[in-house]
C-alpha positions in Angstrom: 0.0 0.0 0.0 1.1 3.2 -1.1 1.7 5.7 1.8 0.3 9.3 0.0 0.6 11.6 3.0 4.0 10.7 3.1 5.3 11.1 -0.2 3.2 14.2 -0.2 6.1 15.2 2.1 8.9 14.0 0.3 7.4 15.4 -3.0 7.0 18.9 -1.2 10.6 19.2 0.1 11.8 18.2 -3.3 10.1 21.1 -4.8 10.7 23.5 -1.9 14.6 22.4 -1.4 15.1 22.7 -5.4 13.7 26.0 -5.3 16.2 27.3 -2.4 19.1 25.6 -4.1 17.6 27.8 -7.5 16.9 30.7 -5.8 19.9 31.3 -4.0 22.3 30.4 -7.6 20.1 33.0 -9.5 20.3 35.7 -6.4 24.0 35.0 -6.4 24.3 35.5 -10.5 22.2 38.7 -10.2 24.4 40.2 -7.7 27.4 39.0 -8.9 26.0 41.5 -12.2 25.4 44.0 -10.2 28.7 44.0 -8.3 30.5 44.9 -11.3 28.1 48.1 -12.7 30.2 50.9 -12.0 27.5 52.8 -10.8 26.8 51.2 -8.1 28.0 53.0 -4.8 28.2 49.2 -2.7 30.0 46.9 -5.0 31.9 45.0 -2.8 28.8 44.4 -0.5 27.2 43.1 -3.5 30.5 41.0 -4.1 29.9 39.5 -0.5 26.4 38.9 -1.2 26.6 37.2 -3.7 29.5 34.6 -2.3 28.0 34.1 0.1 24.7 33.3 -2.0 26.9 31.2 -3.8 27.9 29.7 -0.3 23.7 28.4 0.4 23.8 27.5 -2.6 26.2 24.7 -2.9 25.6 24.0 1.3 22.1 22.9 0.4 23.2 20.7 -2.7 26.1 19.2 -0.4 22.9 18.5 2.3 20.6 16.9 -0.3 23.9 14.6 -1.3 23.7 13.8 2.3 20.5 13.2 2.3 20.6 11.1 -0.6 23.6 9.0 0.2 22.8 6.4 3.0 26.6 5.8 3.3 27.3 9.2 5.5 24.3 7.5 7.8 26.5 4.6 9.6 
């Protein structure tokens, strides 16, 4: 028997931990562009910003391969 209210969950924080890991790559890009318009009065807080979006980024991809890989679980 197929448990639905649980891979309701698992289907959920797929969706909602893709988004973060998408979110927080595009953020970074954007700012990233940003930091280099030399107009801008803040570029290297927009150079932090976006390393560090970089950062949440590639933390949550490294959490989902944790996640993923039962071989960190032991």
């Amino acid at each position: 028997m197929i448990d639905w209210a649980a891979f309701l969950v698992v289907a959920l924080a797929t969706v909602i931990g893709a988004g973060c890991i998408v979110l927080f790559f595009a953020l970074g890009v954007r700012l990233g562009a940003e930091s280099e318009d030399p107009r801008r009065g803040a570029r290297g807080a927009l150079a932090l910003a976006s390393r560090v979006c970089y950062a949440l980024s590639g933390a949550a991809v490294l959490f989902g391969v944790y996640l993923i890989v039962p071989y960190f679980h032991h």
